[in-house]
C-alpha positions as YAML, in Angstrom:
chain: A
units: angstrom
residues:
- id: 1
  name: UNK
  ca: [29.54, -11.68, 40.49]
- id: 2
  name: UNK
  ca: [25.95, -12.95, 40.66]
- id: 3
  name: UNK
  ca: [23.57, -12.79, 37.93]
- id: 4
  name: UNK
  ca: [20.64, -10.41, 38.73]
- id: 5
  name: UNK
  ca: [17.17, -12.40, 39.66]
- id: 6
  name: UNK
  ca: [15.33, -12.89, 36.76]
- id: 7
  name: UNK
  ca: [11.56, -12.01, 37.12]
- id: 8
  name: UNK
  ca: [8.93, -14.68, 35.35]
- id: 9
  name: UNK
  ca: [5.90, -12.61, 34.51]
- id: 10
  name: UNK
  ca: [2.87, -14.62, 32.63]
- id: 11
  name: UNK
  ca: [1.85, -13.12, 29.71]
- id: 12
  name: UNK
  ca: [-2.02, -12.47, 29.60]
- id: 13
  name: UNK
  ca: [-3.99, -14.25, 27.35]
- id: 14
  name: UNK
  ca: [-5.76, -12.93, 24.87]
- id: 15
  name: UNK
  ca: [-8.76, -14.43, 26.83]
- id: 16
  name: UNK
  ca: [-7.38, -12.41, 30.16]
- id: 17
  name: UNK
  ca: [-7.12, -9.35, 28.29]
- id: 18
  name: UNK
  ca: [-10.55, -9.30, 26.70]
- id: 19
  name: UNK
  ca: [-12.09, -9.62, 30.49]
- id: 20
  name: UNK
  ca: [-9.82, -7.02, 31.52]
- id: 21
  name: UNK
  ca: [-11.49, -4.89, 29.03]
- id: 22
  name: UNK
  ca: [-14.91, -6.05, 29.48]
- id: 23
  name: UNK
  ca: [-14.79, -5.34, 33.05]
- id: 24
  name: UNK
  ca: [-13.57, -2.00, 32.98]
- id: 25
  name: UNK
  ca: [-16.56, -1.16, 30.29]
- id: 26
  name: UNK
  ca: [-19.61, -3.17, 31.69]
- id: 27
  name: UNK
  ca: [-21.02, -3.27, 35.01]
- id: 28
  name: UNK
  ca: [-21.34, -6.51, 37.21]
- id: 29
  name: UNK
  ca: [-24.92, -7.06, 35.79]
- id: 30
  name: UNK
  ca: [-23.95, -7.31, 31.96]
- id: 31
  name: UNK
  ca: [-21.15, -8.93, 32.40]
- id: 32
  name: UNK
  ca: [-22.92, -11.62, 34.25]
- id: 33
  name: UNK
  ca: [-25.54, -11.47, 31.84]
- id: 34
  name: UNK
  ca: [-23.21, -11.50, 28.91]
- id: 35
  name: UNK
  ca: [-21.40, -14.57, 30.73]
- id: 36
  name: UNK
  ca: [-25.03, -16.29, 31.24]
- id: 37
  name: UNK
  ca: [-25.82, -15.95, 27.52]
- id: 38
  name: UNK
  ca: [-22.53, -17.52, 26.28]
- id: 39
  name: UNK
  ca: [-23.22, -20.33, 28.16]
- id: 40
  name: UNK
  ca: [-26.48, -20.86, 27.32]
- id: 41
  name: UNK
  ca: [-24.97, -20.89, 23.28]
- id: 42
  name: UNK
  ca: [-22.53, -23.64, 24.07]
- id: 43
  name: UNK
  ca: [-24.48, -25.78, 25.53]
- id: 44
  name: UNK
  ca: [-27.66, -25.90, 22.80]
- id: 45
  name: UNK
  ca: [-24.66, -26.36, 20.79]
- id: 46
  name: UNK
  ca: [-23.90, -29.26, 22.71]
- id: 47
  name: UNK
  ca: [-27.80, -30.74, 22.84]
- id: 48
  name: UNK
  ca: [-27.34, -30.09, 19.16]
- id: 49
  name: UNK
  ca: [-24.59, -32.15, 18.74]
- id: 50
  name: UNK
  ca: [-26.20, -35.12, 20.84]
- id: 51
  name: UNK
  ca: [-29.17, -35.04, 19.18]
- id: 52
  name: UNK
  ca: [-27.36, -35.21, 15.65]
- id: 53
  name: UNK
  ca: [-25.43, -38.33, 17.26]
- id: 54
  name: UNK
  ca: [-28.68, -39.87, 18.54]
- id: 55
  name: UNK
  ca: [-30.76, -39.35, 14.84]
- id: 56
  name: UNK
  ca: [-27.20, -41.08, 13.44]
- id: 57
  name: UNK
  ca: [-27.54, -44.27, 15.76]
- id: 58
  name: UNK
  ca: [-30.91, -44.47, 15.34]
- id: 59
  name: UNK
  ca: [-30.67, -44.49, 11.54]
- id: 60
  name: UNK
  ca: [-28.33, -47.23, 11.50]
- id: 61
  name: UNK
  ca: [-30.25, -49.00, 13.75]
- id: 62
  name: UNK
  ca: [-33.41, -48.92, 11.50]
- id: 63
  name: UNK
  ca: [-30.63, -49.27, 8.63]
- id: 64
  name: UNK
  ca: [-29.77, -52.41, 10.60]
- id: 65
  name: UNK
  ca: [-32.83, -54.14, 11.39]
- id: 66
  name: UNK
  ca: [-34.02, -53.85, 7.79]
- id: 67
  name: UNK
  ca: [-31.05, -55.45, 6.37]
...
């Protein structure tokens, strides 16, 4: 007797499951829009972060110099 086929389905993200929603509740346009913004906040977190970085090596360059 052969064992029935068993049937992988992937389980949806919670990532997945929060676009399924958003895309039956927005149109095209927010979404996009909505999509757009979220970028735009990760990456002037990311300038953020550089330009933290940069006033650190600069201050222990100065730090440096003086020493």
């Amino acid at each position: 007797m052969q064992a029935a086929p068993v049937r992988a389905t992937a389980i949806p993200t919670f990532t997945d499951a929060l676009r399924a929603v958003e895309s039956l509740l927005m149109s095209s346009g927010q979404r996009t829009a909505r999509r757009n913004a979220w970028t735009s906040v990760l990456e002037d977190r990311r300038r953020a972060k550089d330009r933290v970085e940069a006033q650190r090596v600069l201050e222990e360059a100065v730090a440096a110099r003086t020493s």
